[in-house]
C-alpha positions in Angstrom: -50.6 -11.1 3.4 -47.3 -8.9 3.7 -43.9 -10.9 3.6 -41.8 -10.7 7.0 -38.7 -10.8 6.0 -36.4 -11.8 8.9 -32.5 -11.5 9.1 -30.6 -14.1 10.7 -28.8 -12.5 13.9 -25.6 -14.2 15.2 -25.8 -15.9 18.9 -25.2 -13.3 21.6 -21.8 -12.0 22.0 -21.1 -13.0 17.8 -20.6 -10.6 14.8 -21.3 -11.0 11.5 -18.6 -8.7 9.1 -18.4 -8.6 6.1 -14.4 -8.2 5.2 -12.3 -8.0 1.7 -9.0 -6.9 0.7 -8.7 -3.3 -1.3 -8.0 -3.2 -4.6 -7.6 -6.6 -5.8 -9.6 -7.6 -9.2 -12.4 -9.9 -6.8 -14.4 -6.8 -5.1 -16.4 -9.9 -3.2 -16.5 -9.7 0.4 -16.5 -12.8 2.6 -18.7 -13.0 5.2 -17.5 -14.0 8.7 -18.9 -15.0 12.4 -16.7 -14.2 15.6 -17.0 -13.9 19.4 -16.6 -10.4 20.6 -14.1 -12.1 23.3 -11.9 -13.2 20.3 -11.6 -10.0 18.9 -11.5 -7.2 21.5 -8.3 -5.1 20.8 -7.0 -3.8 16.8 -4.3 -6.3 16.9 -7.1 -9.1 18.2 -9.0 -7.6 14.9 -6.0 -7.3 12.5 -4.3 -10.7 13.4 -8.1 -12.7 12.6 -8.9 -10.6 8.9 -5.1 -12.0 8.4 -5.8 -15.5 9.0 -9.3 -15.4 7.0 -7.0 -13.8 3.8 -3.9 -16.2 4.3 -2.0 -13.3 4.6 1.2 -14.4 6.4 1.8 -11.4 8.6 0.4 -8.6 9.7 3.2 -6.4 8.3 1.8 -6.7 5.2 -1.4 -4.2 6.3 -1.3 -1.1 5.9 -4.4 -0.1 7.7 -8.0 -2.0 7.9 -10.7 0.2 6.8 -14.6 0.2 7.9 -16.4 1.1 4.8 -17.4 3.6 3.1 -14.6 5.6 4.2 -13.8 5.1 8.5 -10.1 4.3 9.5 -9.8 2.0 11.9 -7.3 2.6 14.8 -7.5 1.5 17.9 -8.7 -0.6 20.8 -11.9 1.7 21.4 -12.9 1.8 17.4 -13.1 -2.0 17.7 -15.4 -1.9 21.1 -17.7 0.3 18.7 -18.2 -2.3 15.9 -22.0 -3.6 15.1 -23.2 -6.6 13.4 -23.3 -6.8 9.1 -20.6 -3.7 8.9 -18.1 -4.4 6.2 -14.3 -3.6 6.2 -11.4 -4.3 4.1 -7.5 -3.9 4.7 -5.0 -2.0 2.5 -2.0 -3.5 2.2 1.2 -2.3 1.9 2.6 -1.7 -1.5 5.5 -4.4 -2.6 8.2 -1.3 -2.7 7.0 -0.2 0.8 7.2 -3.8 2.0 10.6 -4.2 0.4 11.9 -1.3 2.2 10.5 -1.2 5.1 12.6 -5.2 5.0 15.7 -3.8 3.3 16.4 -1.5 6.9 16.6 -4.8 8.3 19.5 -6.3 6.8 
């Protein structure tokens, strides 16, 4: 008898993604569930991936990527995101972060 293998899809209007940060020593990815409604613009996006890394402000992203190699930019690249796709921010390099900081003093 052939195995059916099924794979667990999220309620309507939920995503699963699959999100980690680049190039930190853990290459794991964390799997999360969201509304759609929760995340419908790039900052909706950016402003959640924060929260799941404890990363205290948004600043410190450089850009969020949707693997293997897809920037993500806007409003209408975030209306185009499917179920299981996996993405991971850049952050912003310390000196970057220092600088960008230092204009403001």
């Amino acid at each position: 008898m052939d195995q059916i293998s099924h794979r667990y899809q999220p309620p309507p209007g939920y995503h699963i993604f699959k999100l980690r940060v680049a190039d930190l020593p853990d290459k794991d990815f964390i799997e999360v569930e969201i509304s759609a409604d929760q995340i419908s613009t790039y900052h909706d996006f950016l402003k959640f991936c924060c929260y799941e890394f404890h990363i205290p402000s948004t600043d410190y992203v450089e850009k969020i990527r949707k693997l293997p190699s897809t920037r993500v930019r806007n409003d209408a690249d975030i209306k185009r995101f499917q179920t299981f796709e996996s993405f991971e921010l850049v952050l912003v390099s310390p000196e970057r972060l220092n600088q960008a900081y230092a204009g403001l003093i």
